[in-house]
C-alpha positions in Angstrom: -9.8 1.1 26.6 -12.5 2.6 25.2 -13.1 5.6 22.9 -14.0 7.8 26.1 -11.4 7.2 28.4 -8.8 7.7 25.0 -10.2 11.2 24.8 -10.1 11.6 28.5 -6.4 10.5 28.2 -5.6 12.9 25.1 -7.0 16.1 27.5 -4.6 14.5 30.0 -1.5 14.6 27.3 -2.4 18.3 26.1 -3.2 16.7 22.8 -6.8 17.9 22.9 -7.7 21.0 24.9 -11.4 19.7 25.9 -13.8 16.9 25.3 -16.5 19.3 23.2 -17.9 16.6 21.3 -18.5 13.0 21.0 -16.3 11.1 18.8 -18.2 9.7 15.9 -17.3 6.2 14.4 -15.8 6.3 11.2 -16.4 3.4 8.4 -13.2 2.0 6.5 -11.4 -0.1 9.1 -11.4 -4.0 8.5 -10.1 -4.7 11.7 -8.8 -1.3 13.6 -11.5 0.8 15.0 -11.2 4.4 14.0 -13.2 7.5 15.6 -13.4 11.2 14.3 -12.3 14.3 17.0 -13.8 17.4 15.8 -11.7 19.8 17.4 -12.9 23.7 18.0 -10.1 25.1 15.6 -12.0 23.2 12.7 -9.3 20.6 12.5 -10.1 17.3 12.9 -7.7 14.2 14.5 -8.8 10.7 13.8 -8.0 7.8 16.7 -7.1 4.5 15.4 -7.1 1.4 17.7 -5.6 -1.7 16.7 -3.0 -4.4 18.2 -0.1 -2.8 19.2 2.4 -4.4 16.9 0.4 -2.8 14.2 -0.1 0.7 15.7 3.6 0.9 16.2 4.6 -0.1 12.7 2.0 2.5 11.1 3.5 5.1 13.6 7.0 4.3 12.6 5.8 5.4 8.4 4.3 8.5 9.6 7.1 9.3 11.6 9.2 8.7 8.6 8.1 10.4 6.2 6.3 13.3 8.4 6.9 15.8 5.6 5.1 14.6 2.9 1.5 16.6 2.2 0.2 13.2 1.1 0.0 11.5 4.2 -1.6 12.4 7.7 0.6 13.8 10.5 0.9 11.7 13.6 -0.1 13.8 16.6 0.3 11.6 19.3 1.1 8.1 19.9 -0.2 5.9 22.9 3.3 4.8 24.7 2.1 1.4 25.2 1.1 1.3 21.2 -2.6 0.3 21.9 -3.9 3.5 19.4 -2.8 6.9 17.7 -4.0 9.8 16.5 -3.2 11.8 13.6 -4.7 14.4 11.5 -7.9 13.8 9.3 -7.6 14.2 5.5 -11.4 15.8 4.5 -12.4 14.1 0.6 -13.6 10.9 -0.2 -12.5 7.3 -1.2 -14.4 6.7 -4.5 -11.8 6.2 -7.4 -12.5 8.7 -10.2 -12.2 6.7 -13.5 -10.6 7.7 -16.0 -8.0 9.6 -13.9 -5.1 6.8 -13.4 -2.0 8.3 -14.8 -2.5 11.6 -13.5 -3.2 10.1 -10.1 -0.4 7.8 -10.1 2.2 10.7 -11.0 1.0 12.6 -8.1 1.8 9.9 -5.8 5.4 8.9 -7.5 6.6 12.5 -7.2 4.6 13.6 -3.5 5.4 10.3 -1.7 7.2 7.3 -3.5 9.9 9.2 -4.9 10.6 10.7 -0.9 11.6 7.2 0.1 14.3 6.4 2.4 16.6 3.4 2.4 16.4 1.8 5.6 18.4 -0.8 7.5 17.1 -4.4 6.3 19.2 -6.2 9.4 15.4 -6.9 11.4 14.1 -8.4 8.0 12.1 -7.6 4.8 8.3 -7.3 4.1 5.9 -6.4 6.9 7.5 -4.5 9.4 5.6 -6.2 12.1 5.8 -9.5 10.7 9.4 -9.6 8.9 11.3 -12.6 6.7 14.5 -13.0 6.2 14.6 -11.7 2.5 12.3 -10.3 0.7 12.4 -13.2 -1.7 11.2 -15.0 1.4 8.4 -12.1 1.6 7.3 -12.4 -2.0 7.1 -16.1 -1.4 4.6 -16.2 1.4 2.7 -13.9 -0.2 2.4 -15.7 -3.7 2.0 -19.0 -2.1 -1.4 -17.3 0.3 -2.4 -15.9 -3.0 -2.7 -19.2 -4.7 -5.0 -20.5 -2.7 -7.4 -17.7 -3.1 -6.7 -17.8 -7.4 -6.9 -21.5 -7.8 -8.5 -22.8 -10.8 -8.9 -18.9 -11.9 -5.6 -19.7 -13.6 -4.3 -22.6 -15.4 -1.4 -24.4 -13.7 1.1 -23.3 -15.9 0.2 -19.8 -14.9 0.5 -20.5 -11.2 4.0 -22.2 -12.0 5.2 -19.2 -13.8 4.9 -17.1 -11.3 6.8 -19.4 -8.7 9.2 -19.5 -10.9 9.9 -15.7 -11.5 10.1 -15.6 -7.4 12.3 -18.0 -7.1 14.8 -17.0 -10.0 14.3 -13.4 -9.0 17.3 -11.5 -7.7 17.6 -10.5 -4.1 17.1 -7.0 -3.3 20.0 -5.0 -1.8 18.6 -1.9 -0.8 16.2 -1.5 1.9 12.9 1.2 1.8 10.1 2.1 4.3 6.8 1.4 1.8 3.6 1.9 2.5 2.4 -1.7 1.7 -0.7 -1.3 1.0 -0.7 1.3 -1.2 -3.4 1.2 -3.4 -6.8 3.3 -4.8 -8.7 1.4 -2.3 -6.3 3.5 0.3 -6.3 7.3 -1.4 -8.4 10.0 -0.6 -9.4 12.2 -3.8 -10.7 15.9 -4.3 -12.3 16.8 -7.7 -10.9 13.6 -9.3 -7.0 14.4 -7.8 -5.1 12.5 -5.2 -5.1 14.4 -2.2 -4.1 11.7 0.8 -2.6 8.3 1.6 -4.1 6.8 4.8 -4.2 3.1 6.7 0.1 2.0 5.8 0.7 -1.8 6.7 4.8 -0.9 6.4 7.0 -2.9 4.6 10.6 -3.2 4.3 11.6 -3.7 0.7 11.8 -2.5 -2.9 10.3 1.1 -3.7 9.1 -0.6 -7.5 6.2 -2.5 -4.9 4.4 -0.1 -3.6 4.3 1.6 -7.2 3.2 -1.8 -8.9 1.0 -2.3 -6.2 -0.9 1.1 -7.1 -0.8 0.4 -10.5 -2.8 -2.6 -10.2 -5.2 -2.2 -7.5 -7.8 -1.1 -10.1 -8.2 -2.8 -12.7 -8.3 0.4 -15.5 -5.9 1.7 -17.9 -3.1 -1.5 -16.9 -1.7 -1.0 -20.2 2.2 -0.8 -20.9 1.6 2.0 -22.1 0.5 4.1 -18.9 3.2 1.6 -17.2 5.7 3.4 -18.5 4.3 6.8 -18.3 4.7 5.9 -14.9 8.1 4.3 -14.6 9.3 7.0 -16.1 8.8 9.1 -12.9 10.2 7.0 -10.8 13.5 7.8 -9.3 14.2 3.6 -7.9 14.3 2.1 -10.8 17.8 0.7 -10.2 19.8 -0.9 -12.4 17.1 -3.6 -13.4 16.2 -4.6 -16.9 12.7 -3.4 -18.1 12.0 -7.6 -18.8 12.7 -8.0 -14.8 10.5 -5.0 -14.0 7.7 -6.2 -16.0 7.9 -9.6 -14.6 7.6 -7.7 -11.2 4.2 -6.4 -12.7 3.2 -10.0 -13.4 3.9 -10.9 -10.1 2.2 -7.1 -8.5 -1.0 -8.6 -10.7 -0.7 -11.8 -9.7 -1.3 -11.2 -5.8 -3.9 -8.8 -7.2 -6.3 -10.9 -8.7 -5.9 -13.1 -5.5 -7.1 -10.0 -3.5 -10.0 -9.5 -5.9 -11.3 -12.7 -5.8 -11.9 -12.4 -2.1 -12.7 -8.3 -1.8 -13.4 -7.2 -5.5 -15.0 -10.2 -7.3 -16.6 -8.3 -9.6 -13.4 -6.9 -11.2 -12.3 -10.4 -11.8 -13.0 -10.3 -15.4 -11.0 -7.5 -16.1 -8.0 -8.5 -14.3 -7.5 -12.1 -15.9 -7.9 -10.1 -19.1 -5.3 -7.9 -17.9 -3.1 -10.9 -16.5 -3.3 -12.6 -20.0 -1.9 -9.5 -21.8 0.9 -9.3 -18.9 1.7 -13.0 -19.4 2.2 -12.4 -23.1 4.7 -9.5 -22.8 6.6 -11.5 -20.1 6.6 -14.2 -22.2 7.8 -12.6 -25.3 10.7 -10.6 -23.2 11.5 -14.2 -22.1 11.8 -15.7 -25.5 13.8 -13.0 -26.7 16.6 -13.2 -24.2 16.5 -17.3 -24.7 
């Protein structure tokens, strides 16, 4: 189906009154194609094609959490999943430096911290694509990541954080993330977070999708501004702080595999960053030996 017949079809459903003008493109989608409705009332509605597995699992987040002023509102969803629409969030995409922690407290307390347990009995991780724990999730992911990192780390490194999979305790309560919630994913007005777009859901624990933000630039990923953050958060559980910050390790981890392949020139700054992790995992370690 093509972008004409869609807005031929939204006319149809009452989602758009006419077809004033052409949709236009829009940049940003690895492998969805996404097109921009200007609509007479000065409110513009994006269309997003992709498989339909995918479609309905980004619906399913929207749906979900359809009140927060961070993410887009779904307006109308194709009933055979093959695209949606939903409303358009004007700003832009280029990470303003220097602004982590104030950005990162604006998502914790106008998204994260709206979470809602779910029902894990279809699986963990991608929503879509689930495993049977989210051990099992954290596992296929490390294990894709390695291959990316390989020699970028030392073996002992790569060993480590196999290790802190496999020992790590499974999760017992079930959240609708975003999954790929990181700067890369934000849109920002005068240096503040003012959206949330493209969600690849994932069933699991809410401390992901803030790790994941934390580390998907590679400023400020002191402990320090961690716990600025952590201190927001209202999932923390009943883990110890050593089991959260081997979570980091493992966040930064499947980072620096993501940056070798989309970001290579942060590199650098992340296996600096991961050495200064290592050590505070490693101390926490020795201490409890």
């Amino acid at each position: 189906m093509n972008i004409e017949q869609i807005m031929q079809e939204l006319v149809d459903h009452k989602v758009l009154n006419s077809i004033a003008i052409p949709a236009k493109p829009l940049s940003g989608g690895t492998v969805s194609k996404l097109y921009l409705i200007e609509r007479t009332d000065g409110n513009p509605y994006v269309v997003k094609i992709n498989e339909p597995q995918v479609v309905k699992s980004e619906s399913i987040y929207l749906k979900h959490y359809q009140t927060s002023n961070l993410l887009p509102k779904l307006i109308f969803l194709e009933p055979s999943n093959t695209y949606l629409v939903y409303s358009f969030i004007t700003g832009s995409t280029d990470y303003p430096d220097g602004n982590k922690r104030e950005i990162l407290h604006m998502l914790i307390h106008g998204l994260i911290n709206n979470y809602k347990q779910v029902s894990a009995q279809q699986g963990w991780g991608w929503v879509d694509q689930p495993s049977k724990s989210w051990r099992d999730f954290l596992e296929d992911e490390r294990s894709a990541k390695s291959i990316m990192i390989g020699v970028h780390l030392a073996d002992e490194d790569h060993e480590l954080v196999c290790n802190l999979v496999q020992n790590m305790e499974e999760e017992q309560e079930a959240f609708l993330l975003h999954g790929d919630c990181g700067v890369h994913n934000f849109i920002f007005e005068d240096g503040q977070l003012k959206g949330v777009i493209d969600p690849t859901p994932v069933i699991g624990d809410p401390l992901y999708d803030v790790i994941y933000a934390f580390c998907s630039s590679p400023d400020d990923l002191t402990i320090e501004t961690f716990h600025l953050i952590l201190d927001q958060v209202g999932f923390k559980g009943e883990a110890s702080v050593s089991t959260i910050y081997e979570k980091v390790l493992i966040g930064l981890y499947l980072r620096i595999g993501t940056a070798i392949k989309h970001h290579p020139s942060d590199l650098d700054s992340y296996l600096l960053s991961w050495q200064y992790w290592r050590a505070i995992v490693i101390q926490c370690k020795n201490k409890g030996a």
